[in-house]
DODRENLUM-877917 format. One line per 3 residues: number of its first residue (from 1); for each residue x, z, y of C-alpha. Coordinates in steps of 0.1 Angstrom, whole numbers. Example, Ala and Ser with C-alpha at 12.3 -4.5 7.8 and 13.67 -1.06 7.14 Angstrom:
1> 123 78 -45  137 71 -11;
# end
This chain:
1> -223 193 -978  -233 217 -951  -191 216 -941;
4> -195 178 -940  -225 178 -919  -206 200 -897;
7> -178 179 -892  -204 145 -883  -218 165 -860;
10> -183 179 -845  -171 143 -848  -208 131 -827;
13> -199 155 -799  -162 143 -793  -173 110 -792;
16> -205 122 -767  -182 134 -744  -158 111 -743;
19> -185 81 -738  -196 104 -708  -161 110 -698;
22> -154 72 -696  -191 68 -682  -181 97 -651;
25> -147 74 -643  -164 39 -643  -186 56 -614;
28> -160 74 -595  -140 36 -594  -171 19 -584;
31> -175 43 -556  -138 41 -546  -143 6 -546;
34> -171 4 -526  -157 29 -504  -129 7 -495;
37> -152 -24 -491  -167 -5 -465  -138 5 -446;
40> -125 -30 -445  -154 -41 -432  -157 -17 -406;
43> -121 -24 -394  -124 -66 -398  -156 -56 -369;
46> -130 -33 -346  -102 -60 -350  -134 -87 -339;
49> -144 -69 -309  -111 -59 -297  -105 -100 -299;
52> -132 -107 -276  -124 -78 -254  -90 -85 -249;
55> -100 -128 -242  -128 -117 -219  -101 -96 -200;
58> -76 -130 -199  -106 -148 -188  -115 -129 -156;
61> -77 -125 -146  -74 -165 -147  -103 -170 -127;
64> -91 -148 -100  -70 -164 -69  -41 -180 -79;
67> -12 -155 -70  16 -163 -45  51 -170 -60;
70> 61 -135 -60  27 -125 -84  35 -119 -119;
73> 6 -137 -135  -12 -125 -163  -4 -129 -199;
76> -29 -128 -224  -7 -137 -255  13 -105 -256;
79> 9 -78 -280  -16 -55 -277  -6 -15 -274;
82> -24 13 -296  -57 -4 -292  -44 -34 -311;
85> -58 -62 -289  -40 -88 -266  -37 -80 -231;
88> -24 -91 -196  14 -76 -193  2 -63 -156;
91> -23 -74 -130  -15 -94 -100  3 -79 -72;
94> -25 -81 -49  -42 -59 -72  -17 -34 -75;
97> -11 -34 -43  -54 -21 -36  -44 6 -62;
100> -14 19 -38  -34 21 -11  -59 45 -27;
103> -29 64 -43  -14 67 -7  -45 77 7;
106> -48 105 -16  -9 117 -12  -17 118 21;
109> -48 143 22  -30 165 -8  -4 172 23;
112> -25 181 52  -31 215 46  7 223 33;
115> 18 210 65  -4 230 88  -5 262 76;
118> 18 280 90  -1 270 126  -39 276 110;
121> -26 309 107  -22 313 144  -50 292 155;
124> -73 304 135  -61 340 124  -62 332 89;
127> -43 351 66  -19 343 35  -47 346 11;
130> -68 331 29  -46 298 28  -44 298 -10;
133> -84 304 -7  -87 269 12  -59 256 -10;
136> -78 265 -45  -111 251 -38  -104 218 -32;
139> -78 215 -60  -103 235 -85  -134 209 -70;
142> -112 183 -73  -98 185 -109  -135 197 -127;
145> -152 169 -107  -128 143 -121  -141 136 -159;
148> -175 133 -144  -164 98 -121  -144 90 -152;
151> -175 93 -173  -194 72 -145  -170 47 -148;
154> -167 45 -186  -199 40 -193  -203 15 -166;
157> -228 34 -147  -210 27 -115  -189 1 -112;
160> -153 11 -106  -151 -6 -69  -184 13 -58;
163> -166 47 -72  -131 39 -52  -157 34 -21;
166> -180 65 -24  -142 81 -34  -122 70 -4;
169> -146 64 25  -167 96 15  -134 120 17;
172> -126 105 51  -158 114 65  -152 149 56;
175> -116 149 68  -130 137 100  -150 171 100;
178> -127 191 87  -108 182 124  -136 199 146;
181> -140 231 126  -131 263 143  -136 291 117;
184> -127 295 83  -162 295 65  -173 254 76;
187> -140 251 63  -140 261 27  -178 241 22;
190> -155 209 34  -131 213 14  -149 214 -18;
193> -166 181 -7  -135 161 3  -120 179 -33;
196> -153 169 -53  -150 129 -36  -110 127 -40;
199> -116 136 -76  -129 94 -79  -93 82 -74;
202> -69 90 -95  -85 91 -131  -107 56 -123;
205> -72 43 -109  -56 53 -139  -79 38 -164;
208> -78 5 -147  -45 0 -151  -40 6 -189;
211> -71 -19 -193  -52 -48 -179  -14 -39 -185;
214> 0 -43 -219  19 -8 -231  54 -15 -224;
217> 47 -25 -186  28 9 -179  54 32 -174;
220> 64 6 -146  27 3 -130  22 38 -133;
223> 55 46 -118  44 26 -87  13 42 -85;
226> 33 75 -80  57 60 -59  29 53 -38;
229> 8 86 -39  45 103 -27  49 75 1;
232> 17 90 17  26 129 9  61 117 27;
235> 48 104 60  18 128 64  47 157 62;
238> 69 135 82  45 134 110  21 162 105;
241> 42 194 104  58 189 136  27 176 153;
244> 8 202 138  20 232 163  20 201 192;
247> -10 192 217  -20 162 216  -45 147 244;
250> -53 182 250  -57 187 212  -43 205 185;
253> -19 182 168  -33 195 133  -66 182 145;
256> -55 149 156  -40 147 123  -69 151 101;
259> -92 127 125  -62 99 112  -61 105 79;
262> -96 104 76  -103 72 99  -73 52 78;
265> -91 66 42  -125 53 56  -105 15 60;
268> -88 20 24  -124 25 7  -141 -5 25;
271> -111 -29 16  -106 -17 -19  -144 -19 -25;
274> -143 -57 -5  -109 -72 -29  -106 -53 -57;
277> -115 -75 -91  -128 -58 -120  -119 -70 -153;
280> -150 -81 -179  -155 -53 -201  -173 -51 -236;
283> -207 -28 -231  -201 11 -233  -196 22 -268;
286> -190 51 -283  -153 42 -292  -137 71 -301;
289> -165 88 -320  -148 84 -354  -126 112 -342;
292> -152 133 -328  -181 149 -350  -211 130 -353;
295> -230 105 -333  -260 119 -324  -275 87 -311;
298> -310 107 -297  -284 136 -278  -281 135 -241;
301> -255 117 -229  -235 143 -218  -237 167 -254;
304> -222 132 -266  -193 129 -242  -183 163 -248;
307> -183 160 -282  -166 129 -282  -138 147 -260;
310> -137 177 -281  -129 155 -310  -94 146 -293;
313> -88 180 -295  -75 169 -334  -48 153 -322;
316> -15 174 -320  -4 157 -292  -34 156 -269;
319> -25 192 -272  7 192 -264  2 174 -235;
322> -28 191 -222  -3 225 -223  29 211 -210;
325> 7 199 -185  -10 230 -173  20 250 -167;
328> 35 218 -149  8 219 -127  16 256 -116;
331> 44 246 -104  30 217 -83  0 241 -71;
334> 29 265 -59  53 242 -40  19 236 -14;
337> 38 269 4  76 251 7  70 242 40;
340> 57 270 51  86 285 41  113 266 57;
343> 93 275 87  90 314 82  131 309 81;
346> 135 302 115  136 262 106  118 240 137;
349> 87 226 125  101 191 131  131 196 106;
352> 108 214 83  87 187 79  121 163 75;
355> 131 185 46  99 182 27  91 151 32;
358> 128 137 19  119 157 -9  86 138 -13;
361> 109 105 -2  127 109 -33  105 126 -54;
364> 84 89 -55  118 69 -60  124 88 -90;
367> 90 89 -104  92 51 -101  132 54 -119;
370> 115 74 -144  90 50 -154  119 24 -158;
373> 138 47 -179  111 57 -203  102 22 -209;
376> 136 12 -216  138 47 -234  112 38 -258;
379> 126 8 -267  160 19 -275  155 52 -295;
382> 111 46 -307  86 71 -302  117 100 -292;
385> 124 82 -262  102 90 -237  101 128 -251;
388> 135 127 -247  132 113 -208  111 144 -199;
391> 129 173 -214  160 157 -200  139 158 -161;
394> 127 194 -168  158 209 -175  180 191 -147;
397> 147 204 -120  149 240 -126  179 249 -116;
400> 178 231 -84  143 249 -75  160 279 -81;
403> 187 276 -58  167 262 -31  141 294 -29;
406> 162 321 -43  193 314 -51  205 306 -15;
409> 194 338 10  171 330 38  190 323 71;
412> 224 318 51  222 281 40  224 249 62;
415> 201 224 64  220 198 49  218 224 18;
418> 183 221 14  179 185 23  202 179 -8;
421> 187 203 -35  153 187 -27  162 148 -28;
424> 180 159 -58  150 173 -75  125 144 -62;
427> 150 119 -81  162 136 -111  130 162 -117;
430> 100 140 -118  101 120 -142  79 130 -169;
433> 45 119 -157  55 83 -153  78 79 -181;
436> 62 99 -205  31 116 -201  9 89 -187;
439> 23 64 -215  17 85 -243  -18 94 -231;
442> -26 57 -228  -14 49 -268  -33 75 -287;
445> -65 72 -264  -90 41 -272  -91 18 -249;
448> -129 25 -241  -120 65 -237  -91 63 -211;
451> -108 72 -183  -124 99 -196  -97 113 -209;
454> -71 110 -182  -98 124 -160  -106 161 -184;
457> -70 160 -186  -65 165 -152  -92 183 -149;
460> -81 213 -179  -47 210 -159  -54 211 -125;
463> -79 239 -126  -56 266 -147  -27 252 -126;
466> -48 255 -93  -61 291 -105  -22 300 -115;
469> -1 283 -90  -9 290 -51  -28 325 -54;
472> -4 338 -75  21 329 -50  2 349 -30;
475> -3 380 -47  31 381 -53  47 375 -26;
478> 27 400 -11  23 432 -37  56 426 -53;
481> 86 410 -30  66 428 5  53 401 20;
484> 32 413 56  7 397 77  17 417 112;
487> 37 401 141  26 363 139  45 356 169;
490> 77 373 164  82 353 131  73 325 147;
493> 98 326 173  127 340 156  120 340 117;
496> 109 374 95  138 377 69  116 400 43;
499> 89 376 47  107 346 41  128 363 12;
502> 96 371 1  75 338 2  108 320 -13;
505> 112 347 -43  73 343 -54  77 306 -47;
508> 107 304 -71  90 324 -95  60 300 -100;
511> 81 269 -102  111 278 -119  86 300 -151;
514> 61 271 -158  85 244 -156  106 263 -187;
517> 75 262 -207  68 227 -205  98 215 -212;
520> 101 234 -245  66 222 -254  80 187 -253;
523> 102 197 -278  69 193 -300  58 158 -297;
526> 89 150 -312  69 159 -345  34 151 -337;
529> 33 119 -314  41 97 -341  21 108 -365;
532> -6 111 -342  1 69 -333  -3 59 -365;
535> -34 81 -374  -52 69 -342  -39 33 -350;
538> -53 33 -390  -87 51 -375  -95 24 -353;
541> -85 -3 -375  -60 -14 -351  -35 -30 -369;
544> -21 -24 -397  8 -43 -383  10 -14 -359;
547> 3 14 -383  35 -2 -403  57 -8 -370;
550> 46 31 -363  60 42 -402  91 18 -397;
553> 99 40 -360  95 71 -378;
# end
């Protein structure tokens, strides 16, 4: 009996548990389900309010002026990019052509100093560091500045048109003063204002256009952009570096100079802020929380934009791009002292400034090829193709750098030599922003973050490349390949060969190092981009025609 009792009561437990076995799985499916209910209802309200994003931006482009014949009109029927919403294939060309004016205007200040510093150095005594001094400040102003007009302009508290006016017209003010300095102090307060107001342009610019271009039409836009930003670089170091050591009206031709570029930046400003028409945006939201930690709707607003940028930090290849780009921007940082050395050779200032600035001539025709090729990249060979575009431009620049400040000896090559190896590298070396960074950036960013984004991008790059490009060219040239600040005039009249050996060799050094780097960390987003696409595409609810023409590429 006592056996049998046993077993019942065995028998009672088996049957206990399994009841609450089968009870524990009925929950864990009902909270699945529910689970999923949820998420489909949270991406049937994204898909909603891309819709009437992505109409309200068609809307506003067909109530603008009828464009003339040789306008591409807007399209609000083709596919949507990353974000997954419809959207114009690229604004008119009235519009685009606003954008190129503010890029010029900003190529155009970026040369300026480059151009005359070989003759501040005698006009004002300063000395090589001194230079990379004036050089740093504005760049570092300029690149930490940058998320904080993006963030302006993201959360609509400025409108973009007022930004490109406080942007443009402020920085020509100060270029205006920067013209009547005469010491070296006035100048570096200056410069971090025009740096802090030029800091408006590019990222606000930049943002505009992936909001009213569909994806496979940015490479092009952006390309243009570039093309334009180089246009001005070229003719400000076309004109400015031999005018520079001139007098004009009893003037310094340096100073002339900066009183132009500033009066035609002040004109750019008021007719952008006049012409330029703003697409209808949906109110500021936090799009792109779901990748960043919490919500926090009682923080300040700016604990929540950092947070909502540190949560982009997740993706792989916002990584990858934020490093390539940093040691890419050494190398740009660096190259401010190319002139200078093709004076320090013995070079005339006129055909100095020629060399540079058909380096800069072709450097924005092969930006603008690049951003042809990477579209038509993309298509061909998926999300490798524009990774492919810029390892490919990397690797063909180096070299030529190389050869144009080290390889060939100070005094020893033509000008025809140098004149080649830099329209060489403007059209075969700078490609990757165009064809693949920008693009890239644009797809895995949320629509309502781009911006922002673009903007502490630059700004991460900028400042280490601004802090490892120019004074390092510096201290190099000077503690390790004997660089020397004594006899101004001598070199100026017949050229200093250990000085101009010297500025080359720690030029070629800074250029030729970083751009290695990045090119092998391209070698990455062959791995993460398209996994990062498809996360970003599934986390927004974009599509999940996307997220399966993302697996299909793979």
């Amino acid at each position: 009996m006592a056996s049998e009792g046993r077993s019942d009561v065995q028998v009672a437990g088996h049957e206990s548990r399994e009841l609450d076995f089968e009870v524990a799985e009925a929950s864990r499916q009902l909270e699945l389900e529910a689970a999923d209910a949820i998420d489909d209802e949270n991406r049937s309200r994204v898909e909603s309010n891309e819709e009437v994003v992505s109409e309200n931006v068609a809307v506003e482009f067909k109530r603008s002026p009828a464009p003339s014949s040789g306008d591409n009109v807007p399209d609000s029927s083709g596919e949507g990019g990353a974000d997954g919403a419809a959207a114009p294939m690229r604004p008119p060309r009235s519009q685009e052509a606003l954008l190129w004016m503010l890029s010029a205007i900003e190529g155009a200040d970026n040369s300026l100093l480059p151009c005359s510093m070989f003759v501040l150095r005698e006009d004002l005594g300063l000395t090589l560091n001194d230079l990379a001094t004036l050089n740093l400040v504005q760049s570092l102003l300029q690149t930490l500045s940058a998320p904080l007009w993006a963030f302006l302009a993201d959360r609509h508290l400025l409108r973009r048109r007022t930004i490109f006016l406080l942007g443009a017209a402020g920085q020509g003010v100060i270029t205006v003063l920067l013209a009547l300095v005469t010491s070296w102090y006035p100048m570096i307060a200056l410069r971090a204002l025009n740096g802090l107001l030029l800091a408006s342009l590019k990222p606000v610019a930049m943002g505009f256009v992936a909001d009213v271009t569909a994806p496979e039409h940015r490479g092009k836009i952006y390309g243009g952009l570039n093309l334009s930003t180089f246009t001005g670089m070229l003719l400000t170091t076309l004109v400015t570096t031999p005018v520079s050591t001139a007098s004009v009206g009893g003037f310094h031709g340096w100073r002339v100079m900066f009183a132009i570029v500033g009066v035609l930046s002040i004109i750019t400003g008021c007719l952008v802020w006049a012409f330029i028409q703003e697409p209808t945006r949906a109110p500021a939201s936090d799009e792109g929380q779901a990748l960043a930690p919490g919500g926090g709707g009682g923080r300040s607003a700016a604990l929540r934009e950092v947070r909502r940028v540190c949560g982009f930090f997740k993706l792989p290849t916002f990584n990858v791009l934020i490093l390539q780009g940093i040691f890419g921007s050494i190398g740009m940082s660096a190259s401010a002292f190319a002139t200078m050395y093709y004076q320090y050779m013995g070079v005339s200032s006129s055909w100095a400034g020629i060399i540079s600035a058909c380096g800069l001539g072709f450097v924005g025709v092969g930006i603008m090829i690049g951003g042809h090729v990477g579209d038509a990249m993309a298509k061909r060979c998926g999300h490798h193709g524009r990774v492919l575009v810029a390892e490919l431009s990397l690797f063909v620049g180096v070299p030529l750098k190389f050869l144009c400040f080290w390889g060939i000896p100070p005094f020893e090559g033509s000008i025809a030599w140098y004149l080649v190896l830099n329209s060489l590298h403007g059209l075969l070396a700078t490609w990757c922003v165009a064809a693949a960074k920008l693009p890239l950036l644009s797809e895995i960013v949320p629509p309502g973050c781009r911006s922002t984004i673009m903007a502490w991008d630059s700004a991460i790059e900028g400042s280490w490349g601004t802090l490892l490009g120019g004074p390092l060219v510096a201290v190099l040239a000077q503690s390790l390949f004997g660089f020397t600040e004594s006899d101004l005039k001598d070199q100026q009249s017949a050229g200093h060969v250990e000085n101009a050996r010297a500025l080359g060799q720690a030029t070629a050094v800074m250029i030729c190092g970083p751009a290695l780097v990045s090119a092998m960390c391209w070698f990455l987003l062959h791995w993460s981009y398209p996994r990062d696409l498809r996360r970003v595409a599934m986390k927004f609810g974009a599509a999940p025609s996307l997220a399966k023409t993302v697996s299909a590429k793979l």
